[in-house]
C-alpha positions as a Python dict, from the first residue, in 0.01 Angstrom:
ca = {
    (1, 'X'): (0, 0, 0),
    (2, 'X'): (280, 254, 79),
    (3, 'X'): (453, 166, -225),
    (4, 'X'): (92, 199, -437),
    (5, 'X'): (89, 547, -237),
    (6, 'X'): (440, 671, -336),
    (7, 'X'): (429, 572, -679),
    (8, 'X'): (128, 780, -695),
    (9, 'X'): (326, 1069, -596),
    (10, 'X'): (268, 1113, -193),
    (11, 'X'): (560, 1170, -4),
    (12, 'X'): (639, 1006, 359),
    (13, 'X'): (556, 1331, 516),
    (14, 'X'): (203, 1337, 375),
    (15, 'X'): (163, 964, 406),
    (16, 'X'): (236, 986, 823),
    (17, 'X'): (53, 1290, 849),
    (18, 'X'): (-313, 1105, 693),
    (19, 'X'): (-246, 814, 917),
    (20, 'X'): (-185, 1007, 1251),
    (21, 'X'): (-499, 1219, 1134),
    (22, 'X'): (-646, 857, 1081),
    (23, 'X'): (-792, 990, 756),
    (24, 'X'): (-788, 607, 485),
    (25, 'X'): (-1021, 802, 317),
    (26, 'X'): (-833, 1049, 176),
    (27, 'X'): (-549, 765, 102),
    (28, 'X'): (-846, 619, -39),
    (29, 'X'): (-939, 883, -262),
    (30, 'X'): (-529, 911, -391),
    (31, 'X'): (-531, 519, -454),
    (32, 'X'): (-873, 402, -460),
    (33, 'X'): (-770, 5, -497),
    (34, 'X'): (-705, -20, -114),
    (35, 'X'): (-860, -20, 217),
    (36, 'X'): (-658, 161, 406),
    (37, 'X'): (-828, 131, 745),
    (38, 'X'): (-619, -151, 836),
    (39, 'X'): (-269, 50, 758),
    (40, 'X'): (-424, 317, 944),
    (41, 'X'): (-466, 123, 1293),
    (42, 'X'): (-167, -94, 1230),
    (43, 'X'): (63, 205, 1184),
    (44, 'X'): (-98, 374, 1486),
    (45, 'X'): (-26, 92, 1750),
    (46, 'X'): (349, 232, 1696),
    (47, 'X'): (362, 547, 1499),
    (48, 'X'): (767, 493, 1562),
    (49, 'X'): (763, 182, 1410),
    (50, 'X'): (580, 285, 1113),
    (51, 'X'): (762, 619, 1048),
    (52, 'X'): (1084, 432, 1038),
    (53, 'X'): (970, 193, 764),
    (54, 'X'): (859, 495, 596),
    (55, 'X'): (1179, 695, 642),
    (56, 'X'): (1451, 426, 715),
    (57, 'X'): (1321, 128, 500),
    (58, 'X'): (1171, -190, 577),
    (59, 'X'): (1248, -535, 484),
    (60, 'X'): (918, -786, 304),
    (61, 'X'): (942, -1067, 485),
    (62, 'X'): (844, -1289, 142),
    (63, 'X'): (866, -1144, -190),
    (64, 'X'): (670, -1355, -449),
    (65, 'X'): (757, -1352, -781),
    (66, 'X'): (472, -1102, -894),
    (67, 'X'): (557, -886, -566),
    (68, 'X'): (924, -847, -689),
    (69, 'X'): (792, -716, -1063),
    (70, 'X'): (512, -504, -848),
    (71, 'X'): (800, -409, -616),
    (72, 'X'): (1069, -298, -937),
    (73, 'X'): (762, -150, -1096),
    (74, 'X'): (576, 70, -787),
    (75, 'X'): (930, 163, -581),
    (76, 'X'): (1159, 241, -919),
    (77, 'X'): (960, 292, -1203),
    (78, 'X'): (1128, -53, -1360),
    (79, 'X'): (900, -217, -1622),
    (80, 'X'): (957, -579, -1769),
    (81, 'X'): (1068, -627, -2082),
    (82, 'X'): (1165, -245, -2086),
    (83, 'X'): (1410, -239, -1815),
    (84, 'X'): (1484, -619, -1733),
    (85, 'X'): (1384, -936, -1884),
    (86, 'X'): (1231, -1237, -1722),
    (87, 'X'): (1418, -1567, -1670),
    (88, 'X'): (1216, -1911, -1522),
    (89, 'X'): (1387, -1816, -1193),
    (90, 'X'): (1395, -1466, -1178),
    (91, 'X'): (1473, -1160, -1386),
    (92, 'X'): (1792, -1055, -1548),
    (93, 'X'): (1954, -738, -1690),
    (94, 'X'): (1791, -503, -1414),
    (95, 'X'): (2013, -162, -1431),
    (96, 'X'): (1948, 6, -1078),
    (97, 'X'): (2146, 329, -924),
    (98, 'X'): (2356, 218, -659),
    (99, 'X'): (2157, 374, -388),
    (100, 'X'): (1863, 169, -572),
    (101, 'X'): (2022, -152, -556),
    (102, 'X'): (2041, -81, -180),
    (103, 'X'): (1731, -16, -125),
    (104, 'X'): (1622, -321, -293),
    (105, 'X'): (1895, -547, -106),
    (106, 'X'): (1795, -376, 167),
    (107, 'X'): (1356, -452, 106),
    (108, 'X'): (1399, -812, -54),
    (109, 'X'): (1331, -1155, 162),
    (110, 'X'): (1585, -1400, 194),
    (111, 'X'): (1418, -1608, -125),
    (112, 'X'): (1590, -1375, -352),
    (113, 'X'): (1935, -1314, -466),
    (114, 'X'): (2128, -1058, -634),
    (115, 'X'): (2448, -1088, -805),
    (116, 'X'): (2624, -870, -1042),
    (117, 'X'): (2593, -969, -1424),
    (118, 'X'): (2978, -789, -1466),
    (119, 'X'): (2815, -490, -1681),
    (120, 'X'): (2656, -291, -1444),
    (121, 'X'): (2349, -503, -1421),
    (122, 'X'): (2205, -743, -1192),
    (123, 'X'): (2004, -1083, -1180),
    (124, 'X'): (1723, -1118, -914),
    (125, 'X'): (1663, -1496, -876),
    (126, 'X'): (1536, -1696, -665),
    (127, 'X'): (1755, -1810, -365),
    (128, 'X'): (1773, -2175, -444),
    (129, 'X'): (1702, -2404, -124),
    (130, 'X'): (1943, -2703, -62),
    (131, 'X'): (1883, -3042, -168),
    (132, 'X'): (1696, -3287, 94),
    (133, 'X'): (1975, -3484, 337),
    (134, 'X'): (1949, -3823, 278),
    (135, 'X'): (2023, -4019, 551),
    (136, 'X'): (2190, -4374, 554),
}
C-alpha cells in the first residue's frame, strides 16, 4: 500500500501525516484500490515503528515472484521487458542506481538473490534451497 501510495506521488511526510490524522479516506481517494483502514490502525499501535519503515526502509518478509515485478515497478519505475527481462527463476539485466540496488537489497526476503551480471546489471533470482539430506 505505501509503495501503491508513493508511486502515486505522496511523499512520507504526507503519508504519516493522513495516518496520525487517521484519515484512509483520503489515502483512499489518492489510490482508490485499497482499504486503508487496516494501515491506518496498524501504523498507529506504533507510529515509531511505522515512520521508520517509511523513512529508514523496511524489509518484506516474502517477496513472491509477482511482488518483486510489483515491487521494481511501484518503488523504481522498472517495467519488464523495458528495463529487465524475465528468466524461469527470476529476472535478469535489471540496471538500478547504486543507492537503488540498496534499497532493494535492503527490502527483498531472503528467497531472492542478487548478483552482479559484470556490466553494471544485476540478476534477481530466486535463492535456491538445498537439496533434501538423505540419511543412511
Amino acid at each position: 500500500m505505501v509503495e501503491s501510495l508513493r508511486s502515486k506521488g505522496v511523499s512520507n511526510e504526507e503519508i504519516v501525516t493522513l495516518v496520525e490524522q487517521g484519515n484512509a479516506g483520503r489515502l483512499k481517494e489518492i489510490e482508490p484500490r485499497f482499504d486503508y483502514d487496516e494501515l491506518v490502525k496498524a501504523a498507529r499501535k506504533d507510529l515509531a515503528v511505522f515512520r521508520s519503515a517509511l523513512f529508514v526502509g523496511y524489509e518484506v518478509k516474502f517477496v513472491t515472484f509477482n511482488g518483486l515485478k510489483n515491487l521494481l515497478r511501484m518503488r523504481f519505475g522498472k517495467k519488464e521487458e523495458r528495463d529487465y527481462a524475465l528468466t524461469e527463476t527470476g529476472i535478469r539485466n535489471l540496471r538500478l542506481t547504486s543507492s537503488e540496488l540498496e534499497q532493494l537489497s535492503d527490502m527483498l526476503s531472503s528467497n531472492w538473490v542478487i548478483t552482479s551480471e559484470g556490466s553494471g546489471a544485476v540478476t534477481v533470482e530466486l535463492n535456491k534451497p538445498a537439496g533434501p539430506t538423505i540419511h543412511r
